[in-house]
C-alpha positions in Angstrom: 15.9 -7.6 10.4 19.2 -8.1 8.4 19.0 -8.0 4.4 22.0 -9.6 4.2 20.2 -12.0 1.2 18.2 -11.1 -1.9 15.1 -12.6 -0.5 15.4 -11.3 3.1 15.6 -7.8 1.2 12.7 -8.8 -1.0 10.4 -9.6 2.3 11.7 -6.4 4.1 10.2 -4.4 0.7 7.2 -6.2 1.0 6.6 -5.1 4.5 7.1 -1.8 3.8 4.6 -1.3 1.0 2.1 -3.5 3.0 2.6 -0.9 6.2 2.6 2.0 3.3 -0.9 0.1 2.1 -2.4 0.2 5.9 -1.3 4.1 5.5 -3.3 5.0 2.7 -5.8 3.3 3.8 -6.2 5.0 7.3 -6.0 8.7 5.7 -9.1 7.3 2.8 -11.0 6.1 5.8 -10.1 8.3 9.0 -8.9 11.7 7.1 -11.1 11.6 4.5 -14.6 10.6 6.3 -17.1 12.6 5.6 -18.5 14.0 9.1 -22.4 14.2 8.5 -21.5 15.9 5.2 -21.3 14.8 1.1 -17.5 14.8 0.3 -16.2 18.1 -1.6 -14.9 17.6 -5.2 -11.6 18.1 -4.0 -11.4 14.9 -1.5 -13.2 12.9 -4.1 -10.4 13.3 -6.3 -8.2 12.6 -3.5 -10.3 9.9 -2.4 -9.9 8.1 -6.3 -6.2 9.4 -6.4 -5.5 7.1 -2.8 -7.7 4.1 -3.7 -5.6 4.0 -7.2 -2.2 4.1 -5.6 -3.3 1.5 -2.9 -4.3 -0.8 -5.7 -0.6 0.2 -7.2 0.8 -0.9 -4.0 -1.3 -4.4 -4.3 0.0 -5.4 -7.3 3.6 -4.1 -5.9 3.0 -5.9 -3.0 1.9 -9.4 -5.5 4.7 -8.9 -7.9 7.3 -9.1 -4.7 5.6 -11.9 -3.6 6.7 -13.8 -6.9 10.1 -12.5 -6.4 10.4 -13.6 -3.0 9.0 -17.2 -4.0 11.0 -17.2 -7.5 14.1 -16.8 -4.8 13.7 -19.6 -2.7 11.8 -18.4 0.2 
């Protein structure tokens, strides 16, 4: 993928926050599963801590979105 223009850099961003989003997502879901047990305090926290940055990434993810629009694409 070439970024030789603003908005083929913009989409190329996106991607990677989106593939940074299915990340976080993964560890909260695989990782962090409890196995047949309650969570511990400590991956609760970690738990919130992931959900809040992937929620973060959303609204990265929304505001490039508008940039790559407000571009042309």
């Amino acid at each position: 993928m070439s970024c030789a223009t603003p908005y083929s850099s913009v989409l190329a961003a996106k991607h990677l926050v989106v593939l940074a989003m299915v990340a976080v997502t993964l560890v909260r879901s695989v990782a962090l599963r409890p196995r047949g047990r309650p969570r511990s305090p400590q991956q609760e926290k970690l738990s919130l801590a992931l959900l809040l940055a992937n929620a973060a990434l959303g609204v990265i993810v929304l505001l490039l979105s508008a940039l790559g629009a407000a571009l042309g694409g």
